[in-house]
N, C-alpha and C positions, 0 to 999 in steps of 0.2 A: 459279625456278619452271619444272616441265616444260613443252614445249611439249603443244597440242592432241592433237600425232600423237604424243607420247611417251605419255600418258595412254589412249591408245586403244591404243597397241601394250601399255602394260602388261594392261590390260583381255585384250586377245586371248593374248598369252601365257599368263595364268593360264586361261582357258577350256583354251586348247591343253593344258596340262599336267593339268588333270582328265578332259577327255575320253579324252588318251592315257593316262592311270593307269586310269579307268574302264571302257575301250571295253567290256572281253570278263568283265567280274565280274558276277557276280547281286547283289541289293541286299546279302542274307546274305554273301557274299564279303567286299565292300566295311565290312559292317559289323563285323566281325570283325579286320579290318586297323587296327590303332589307327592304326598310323605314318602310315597312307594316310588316313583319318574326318580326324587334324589336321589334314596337310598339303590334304587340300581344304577344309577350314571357312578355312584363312588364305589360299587363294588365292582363296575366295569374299569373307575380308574385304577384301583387298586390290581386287576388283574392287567393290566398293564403295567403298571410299575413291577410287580413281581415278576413279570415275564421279563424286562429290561435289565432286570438282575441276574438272571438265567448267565452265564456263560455261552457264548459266540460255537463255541466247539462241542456245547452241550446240547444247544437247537441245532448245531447242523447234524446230530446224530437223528433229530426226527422231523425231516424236513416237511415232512404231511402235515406237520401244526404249525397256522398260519401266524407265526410268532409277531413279524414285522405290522402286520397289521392289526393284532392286538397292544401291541403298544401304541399306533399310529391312532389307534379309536382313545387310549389315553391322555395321548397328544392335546389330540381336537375337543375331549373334554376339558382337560384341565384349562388351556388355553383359550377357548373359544367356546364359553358356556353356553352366553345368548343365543350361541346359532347352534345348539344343539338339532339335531333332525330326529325327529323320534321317530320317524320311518323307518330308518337305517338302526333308532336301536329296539326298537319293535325285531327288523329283522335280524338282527345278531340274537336276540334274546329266543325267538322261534326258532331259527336255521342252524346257528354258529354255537352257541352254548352247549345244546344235547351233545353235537360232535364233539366239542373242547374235551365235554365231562367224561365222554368214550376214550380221547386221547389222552388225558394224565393218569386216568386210571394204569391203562397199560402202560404209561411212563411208569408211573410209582410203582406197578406190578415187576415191570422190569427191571429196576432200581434196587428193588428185594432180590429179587430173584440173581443177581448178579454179584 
């Protein structure tokens, strides 16, 4: 089993990799790019499943990261492709990612430091 900081580094790398695929596309951009729509839907899955592995006693120590509902966007990928809404990941990719990438840093800051 990974360790805590393993699951959080995986967590941050896949933010890191969408935001630097996404930084400079308009939503139309991004939606037109198939290659680019997959490869973020699986590193959003992926940051779901890593957060699902997290420990119960470990997310309730940073209840400001919206844990439940990073898995829940896991969910409704892996489960329910076809009805993907790129609205909703348009806006996690704009709104919810910058904050995530704010939030594990200082996890994993805290994590050393402790």
């Amino acid at each position: 089993m990974l360790s805590l900081r393993e699951f959080l580094y995986h967590i941050l790398d896949e933010v890191n990799y969408v935001l630097k695929h996404t930084d400079n596309l308009t939503e139309n951009n991004f939606l037109e790019d198939e290659t680019l729509t997959r490869a973020v839907v699986r590193s959003l899955e992926i940051i779901g499943e890593a957060t699902k592995k997290l420990p119960a006693d470990f997310k309730d120590k940073y209840p400001h990261v919206e844990w439940k509902k990073m898995a829940g966007v896991r969910d409704v990928l892996i489960h329910d492709y076809f009805g993907v809404d790129w609205e909703i990941v348009w806006d996690i990719i704009k709104t919810k990612l910058p904050q995530l990438k704010e939030d594990i840093n200082e996890i994993i800051k805290d994590i050393k430091d402790a």
